[in-house]
MIKOLSE-397595 format. One record per residue (C-alpha): x, y, z; residue in three letters. Coordinates in steps of 0.05 Angstrom, whole numbers, plus 5000, padded with zeros to 4 digits. Example, Ala and Ser with C-alpha at 12.3 -4.5 7.8 and 13.67 -1.06 7.14 Angstrom:
<recs>
REC      X      Y      Z     r
REC   5246   4910   5156   ala
REC   5273   4979   5143   ser
</recs>
This chain:
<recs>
REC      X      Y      Z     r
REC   5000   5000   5000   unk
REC   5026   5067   4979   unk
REC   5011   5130   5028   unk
REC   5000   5199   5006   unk
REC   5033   5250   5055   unk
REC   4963   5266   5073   unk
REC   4944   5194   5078   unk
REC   5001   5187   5131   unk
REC   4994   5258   5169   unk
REC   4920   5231   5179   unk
REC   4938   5172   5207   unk
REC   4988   5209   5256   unk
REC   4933   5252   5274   unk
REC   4888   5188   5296   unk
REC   4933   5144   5329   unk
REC   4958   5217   5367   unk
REC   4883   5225   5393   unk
REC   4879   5149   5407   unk
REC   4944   5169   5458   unk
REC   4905   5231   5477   unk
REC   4852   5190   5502   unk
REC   4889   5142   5541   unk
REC   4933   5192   5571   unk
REC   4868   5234   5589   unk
REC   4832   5180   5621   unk
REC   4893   5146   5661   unk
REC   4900   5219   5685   unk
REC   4839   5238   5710   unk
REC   4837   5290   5666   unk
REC   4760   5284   5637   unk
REC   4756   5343   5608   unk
REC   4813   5335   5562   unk
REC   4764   5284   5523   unk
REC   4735   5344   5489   unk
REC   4805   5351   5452   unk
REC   4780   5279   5426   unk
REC   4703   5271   5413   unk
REC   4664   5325   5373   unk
REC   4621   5365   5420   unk
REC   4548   5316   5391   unk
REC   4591   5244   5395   unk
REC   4554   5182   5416   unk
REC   4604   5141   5469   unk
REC   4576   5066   5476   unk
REC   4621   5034   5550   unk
REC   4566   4981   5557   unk
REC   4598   4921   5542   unk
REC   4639   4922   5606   unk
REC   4576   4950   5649   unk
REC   4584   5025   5633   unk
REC   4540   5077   5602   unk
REC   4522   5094   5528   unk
REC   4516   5166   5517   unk
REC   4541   5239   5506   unk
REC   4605   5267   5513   unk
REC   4588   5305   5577   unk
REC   4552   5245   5609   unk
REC   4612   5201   5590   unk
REC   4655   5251   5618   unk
REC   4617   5248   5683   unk
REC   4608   5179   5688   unk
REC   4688   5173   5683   unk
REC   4697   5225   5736   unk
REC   4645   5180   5779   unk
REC   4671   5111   5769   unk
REC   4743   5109   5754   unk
REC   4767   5145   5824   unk
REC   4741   5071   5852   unk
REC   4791   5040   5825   unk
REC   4869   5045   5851   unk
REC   4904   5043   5789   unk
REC   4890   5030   5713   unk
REC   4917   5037   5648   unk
REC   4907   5038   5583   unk
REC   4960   4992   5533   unk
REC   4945   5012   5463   unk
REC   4971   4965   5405   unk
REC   4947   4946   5329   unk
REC   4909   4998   5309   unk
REC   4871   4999   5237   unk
REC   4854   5059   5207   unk
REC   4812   5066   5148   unk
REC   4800   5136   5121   unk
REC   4751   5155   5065   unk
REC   4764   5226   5055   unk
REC   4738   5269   5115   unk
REC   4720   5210   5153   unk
REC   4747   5144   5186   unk
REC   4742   5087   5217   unk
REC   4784   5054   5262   unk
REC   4793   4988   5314   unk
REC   4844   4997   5362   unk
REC   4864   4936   5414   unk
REC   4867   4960   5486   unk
REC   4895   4919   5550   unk
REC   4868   4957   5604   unk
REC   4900   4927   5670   unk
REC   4855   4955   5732   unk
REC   4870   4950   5815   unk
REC   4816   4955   5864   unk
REC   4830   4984   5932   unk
REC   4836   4922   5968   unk
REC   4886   4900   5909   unk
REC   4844   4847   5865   unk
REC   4868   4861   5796   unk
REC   4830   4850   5724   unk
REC   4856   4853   5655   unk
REC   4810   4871   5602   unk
REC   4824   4845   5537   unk
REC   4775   4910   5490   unk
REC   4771   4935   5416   unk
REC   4754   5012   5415   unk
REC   4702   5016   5352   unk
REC   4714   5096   5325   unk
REC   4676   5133   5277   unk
REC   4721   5194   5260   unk
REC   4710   5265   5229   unk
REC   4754   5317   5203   unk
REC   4741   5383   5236   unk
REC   4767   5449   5237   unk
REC   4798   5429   5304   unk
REC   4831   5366   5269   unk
REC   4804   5292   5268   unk
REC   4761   5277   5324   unk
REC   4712   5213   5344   unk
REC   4641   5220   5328   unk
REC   4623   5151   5358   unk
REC   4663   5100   5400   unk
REC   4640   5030   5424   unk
REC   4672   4996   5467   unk
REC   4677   4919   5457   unk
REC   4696   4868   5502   unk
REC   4753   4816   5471   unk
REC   4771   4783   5546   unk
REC   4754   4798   5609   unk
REC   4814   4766   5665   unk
REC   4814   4763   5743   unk
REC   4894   4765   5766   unk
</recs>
């Protein structure tokens, strides 16, 4: 396969938000999702017991749940990228290690599902769904 400049500066500009994302969330930092999603995106967490809906009640939800936990992270590997002009499609793998408190451990085997536009702001996710690969106590 042969990549335009543009083809590849796209793809940059994905798998950078992907990181964005991760770093966001494993940070507490919520509201640095809006540097991700557009403002109207449709987030879909219910596969592994979480919400499906906007931005802002995504956002919320994360800033509700996630503090229960006493450490996570997000691994992100083999990501495919499929861009049509001003909009894309990708399926990224994620291991997402998590700790509770009382230090039982999980690993959660997902695919994150994206729907991407280009904006004036740069490529951003207009719908995610989260899918559940494996889900494994430690």
């Amino acid at each position: 396969m042969t990549l335009s400049l543009r083809d590849i500066s796209d793809r940059l500009e994905i798998q950078d938000a992907l990181t964005a994302y991760s770093t966001a969330v494993d940070g507490g930092r919520f509201d640095d999702l809006r540097t991700v999603f557009t403002t109207d995106a449709h987030i879909d967490y219910s596969a592994t017991g979480g919400i499906t809906g906007t931005l802002d009640e995504c956002i919320a939800w994360l800033g509700e749940v996630l503090p229960a936990f006493s450490a996570y992270c997000h691994f992100l590997g083999n990501v495919d990228i499929r861009i049509d002009g001003g909009t894309a499609t990708s399926r990224t793998l994620c291991l997402n290690p998590m700790q509770t408190p009382d230090s039982s451990a999980f690993l959660l085997g997902i695919y994150y599902d994206d729907d991407w536009a280009r904006t004036v702001d740069g490529w951003r996710i207009t719908t995610r769904t989260l899918v559940t690969k494996f889900h494994k106590q430690l």
